[in-house]
Steps between C-alpha positions, in 0.01 A plus 500: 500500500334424835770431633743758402415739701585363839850338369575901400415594843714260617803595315469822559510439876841321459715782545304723739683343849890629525769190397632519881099362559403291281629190626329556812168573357547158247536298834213655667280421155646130509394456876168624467407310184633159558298536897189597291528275192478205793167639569582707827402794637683844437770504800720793573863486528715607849858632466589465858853400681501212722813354689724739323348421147317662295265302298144558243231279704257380223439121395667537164782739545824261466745541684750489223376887405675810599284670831422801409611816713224695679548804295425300150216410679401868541600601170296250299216635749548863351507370180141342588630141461481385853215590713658543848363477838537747766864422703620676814781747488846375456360166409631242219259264478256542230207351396386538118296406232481548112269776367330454184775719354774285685332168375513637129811635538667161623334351250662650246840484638409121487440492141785707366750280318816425673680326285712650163234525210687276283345188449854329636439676811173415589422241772256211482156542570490340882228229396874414280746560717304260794453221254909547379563470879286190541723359227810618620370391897549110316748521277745725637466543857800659569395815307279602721779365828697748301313822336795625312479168289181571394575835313736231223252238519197726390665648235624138363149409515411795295272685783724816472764602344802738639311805470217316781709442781366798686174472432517129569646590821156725561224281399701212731475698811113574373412142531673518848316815620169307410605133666599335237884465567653527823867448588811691685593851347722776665441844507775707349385892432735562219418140276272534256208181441736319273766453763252470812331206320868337421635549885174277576483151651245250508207579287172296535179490322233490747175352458340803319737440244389158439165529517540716179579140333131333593205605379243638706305194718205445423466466835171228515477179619245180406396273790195273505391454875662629834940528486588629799545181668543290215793316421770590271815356334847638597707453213389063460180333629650326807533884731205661499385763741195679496432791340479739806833432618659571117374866553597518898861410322476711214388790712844465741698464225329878362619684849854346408535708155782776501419660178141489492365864644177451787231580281575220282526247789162624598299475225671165434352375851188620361552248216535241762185597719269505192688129416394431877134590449529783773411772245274492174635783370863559650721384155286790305727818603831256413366272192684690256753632685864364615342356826291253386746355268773451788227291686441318184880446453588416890200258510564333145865446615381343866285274309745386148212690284566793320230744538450812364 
């Protein structure tokens, strides 16, 4: 019963924000919570028009979404969603936060069900739906090459059945809103999910998806005496280097990654400074995290160990 309370609250919130606005509001919820579930700072978003565009400036509005107009803007700030700041006259930019109100309200817009209510026509849970891509990434390739393939092949593996395909479509651009799939889509106003997701090309699991395969690292290391310059084996006895110049490599090779976001490379450098002795205490804000088990992975892989 503890609880229940705040989940009522919650529903009843779901219908308060007009249909034309809800979408909006959802993205603006999304933003805010994956920046803050990374452990950053509230930031406010900018509606502003550069070069002839006009774009939402905040670190985790994708561009895939629709930009909001300036007066949606000012009507989800009447409604007490959006907390506004002060603008010139004749202005468009904007710059907004979520209110309390707001961040309840997109909450529950996020937790409404989208799909039918038949069980036929409910999606897989996304821990699911990544692991059935990880499958289908080796065994059939050329599902995710082609999206419209992979409507047949889900139902044939008994994921969905006819009644899904919608809300298949949904939960798949989900997992690409939050950086788990990326690939080529076009935006046509009048297709529904469904056919957006089949005009697609080129879908790719990124490295967030994969990391939902391994465990959490453990993230510690045993060494009796001094490493940093001591030698180690790369991949037989005969090359060796020490171990100094493993992390020098291992640390290029982070800079390199195209799907890993900056924080991550960060605290994984922090991996390899405590590894270097520079900091007692630098792997504790990553030891559990993502971070520490890419420096694990990069440095097992330099060295033919798996570590992790």
């Amino acid at each position: 019963m503890s609880d229940l309370v705040p989940r009522l609250a919650v529903a009843a919130y779901a219908s308060g924000v007009e249909n034309e606005h809800r979408e909006v509001l959802r993205r603006v919820y999304q933003a805010e919570k994956l920046w803050s579930d990374d452990g950053n700072a509230p930031r406010t978003f900018l509606l502003t028009t550069t070069g002839g565009e006009t774009i939402v400036d905040h670190p985790r509005w994708n561009n895939s979404w629709p930009i909001p107009s300036p007066q949606t803007i000012d009507d989800l700030g009447d409604a007490g969603c959006l907390r506004i700041e002060p603008v010139p006259p004749n202005r468009t930019d904007r710059t907004f936060s979520l209110t309390a109100q707001g961040r309840l309200e997109g909450q529950a817009i996020e937790e409404q069900p989208t799909q039918p209510v038949s069980v036929g026509g409910r999606a897989p849970t996304p821990p699911k739906l990544i692991e059935w891509l990880l499958e289908i990434d080796e065994a059939a390739p050329e599902c995710l090459e082609r999206p419209e393939l992979l409507f047949e092949r889900a139902i044939a593996d008994g994921l969905i059945d006819e009644t899904g395909r919608t809300a298949f479509a949904r939960r798949m651009f989900s997992l690409v809103d939050d950086g788990y799939v990326r690939g080529e889509f076009v935006k046509v106003q009048q297709a529904n999910g469904e056919q957006l997701l089949a005009m697609g090309r080129n879908l790719q699991l990124t490295t967030r998806a994969y990391a939902t395969r391994e465990p959490a690292p453990a993230a510690s290391i045993t060494v009796l005496g001094s490493i940093v310059n001591s030698q180690v084996a790369l991949g037989d006895i005969t090359n060796t280097t020490t171990f100094m110049q493993v992390l020098d490599r291992v640390e290029a090779q982070i800079d390199d990654l195209a799907d890993v976001d900056d924080e991550t490379k960060q605290g994984a450098k922090r991996a390899l400074d405590w590894m270097r002795g520079r900091s007692a205490d630098a792997l504790g804000d990553v030891a559990t995290g993502t971070a520490a088990g890419l420096a694990l992975k990069l440095v097992g892989h330099a060295i033919g160990v798996p570590l992790g």
